[in-house]
N, C-alpha and C positions, 0 to 999 in steps of 0.2 A: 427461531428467536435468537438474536445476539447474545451473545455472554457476553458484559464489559468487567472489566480488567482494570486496577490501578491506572518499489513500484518498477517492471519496463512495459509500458506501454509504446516508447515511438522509438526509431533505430537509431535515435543519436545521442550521444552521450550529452552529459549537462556540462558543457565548458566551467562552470561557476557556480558551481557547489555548495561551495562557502558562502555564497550570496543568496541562497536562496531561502527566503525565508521558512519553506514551509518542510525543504530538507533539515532546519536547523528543529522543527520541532520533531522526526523523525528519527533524530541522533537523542533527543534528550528522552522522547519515550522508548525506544529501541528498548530496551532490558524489560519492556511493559509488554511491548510486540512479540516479544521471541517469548516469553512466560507464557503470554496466553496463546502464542502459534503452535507451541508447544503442547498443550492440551488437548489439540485438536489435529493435529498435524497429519494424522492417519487420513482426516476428510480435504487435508489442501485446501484450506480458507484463504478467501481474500480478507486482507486486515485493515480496520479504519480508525482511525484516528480521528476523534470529532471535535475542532477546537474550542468551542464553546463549552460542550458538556466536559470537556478535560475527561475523555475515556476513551479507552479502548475496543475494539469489537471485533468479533472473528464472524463471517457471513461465508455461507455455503454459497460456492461460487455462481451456480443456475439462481440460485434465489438473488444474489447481490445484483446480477447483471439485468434481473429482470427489473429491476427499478428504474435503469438508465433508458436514456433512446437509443432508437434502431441505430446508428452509426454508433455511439458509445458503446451496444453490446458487439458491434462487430470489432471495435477497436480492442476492450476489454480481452472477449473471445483470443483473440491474436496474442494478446501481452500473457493472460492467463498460461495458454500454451507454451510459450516460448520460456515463461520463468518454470512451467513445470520441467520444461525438457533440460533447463540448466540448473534447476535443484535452488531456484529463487522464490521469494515470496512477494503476492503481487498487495502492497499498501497503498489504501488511499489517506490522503488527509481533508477533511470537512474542513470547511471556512463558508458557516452558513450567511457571516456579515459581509462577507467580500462578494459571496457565491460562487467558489471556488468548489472544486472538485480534482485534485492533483491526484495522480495515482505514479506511483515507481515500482519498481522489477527491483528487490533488495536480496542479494545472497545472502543465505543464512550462514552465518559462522558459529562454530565451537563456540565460542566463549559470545555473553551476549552486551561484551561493551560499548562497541557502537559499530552502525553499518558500515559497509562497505561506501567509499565516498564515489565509487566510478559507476554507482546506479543510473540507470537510466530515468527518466522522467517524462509526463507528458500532460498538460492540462485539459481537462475536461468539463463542461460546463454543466451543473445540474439539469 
């Protein structure tokens, strides 16, 4: 079951960072994400951000990916990997109005100001 709480999925970096809407809500809950990755941290959660519900969630990565389809977990499967091997955390953000499903590869830092802006990014559809 999630706790709620107050992404590299593809191999390119996001040219426009700053424009992206759904990295802009990733910086402002950041200090929400590292609090509660932090809780968990021993089990390397995927972290979700649900825009509607405005919370947070930490999901055991077998269970998160089983939700997705077959190409989604094999995408997931890859980005998971890859942020574990760089000491990254893998966020999605929910946009159930849009039907959105974004997920990033975010280093975690020391202090939990805001992310690293040269995350990677990739969209994904529910």
């Amino acid at each position: 079951m999630p706790v709620p709480a107050g992404p590299r999925n593809s191999s390119h970096k996001s040219e426009a960072v700053g424009r992206d809407p759904y990295w802009d809500v990733i910086s402002q809950q950041w200090p929400f994400i590292v609090m509660l990755y932090g809780q968990y941290a021993d089990k390397k959660p995927v972290m979700l951000f649900d825009i509607q519900e405005q919370r947070v969630y930490a999901f055991p990565f077998k269970e998160f990916r089983a939700e997705l389809g077959e190409r989604s977990q094999v995408s997931l499967t890859h980005q998971y990997e890859s942020a574990l091997a760089d000491g990254d955390v893998v966020v999605f953000v929910r946009d159930s109005e849009r039907e959105k499903l974004v997920s990033y590869s975010v280093p975690l830092q020391e202090e939990a100001g805001s992310p690293d802006p040269t995350a990677r990014r990739s969209a994904q559809r529910k």
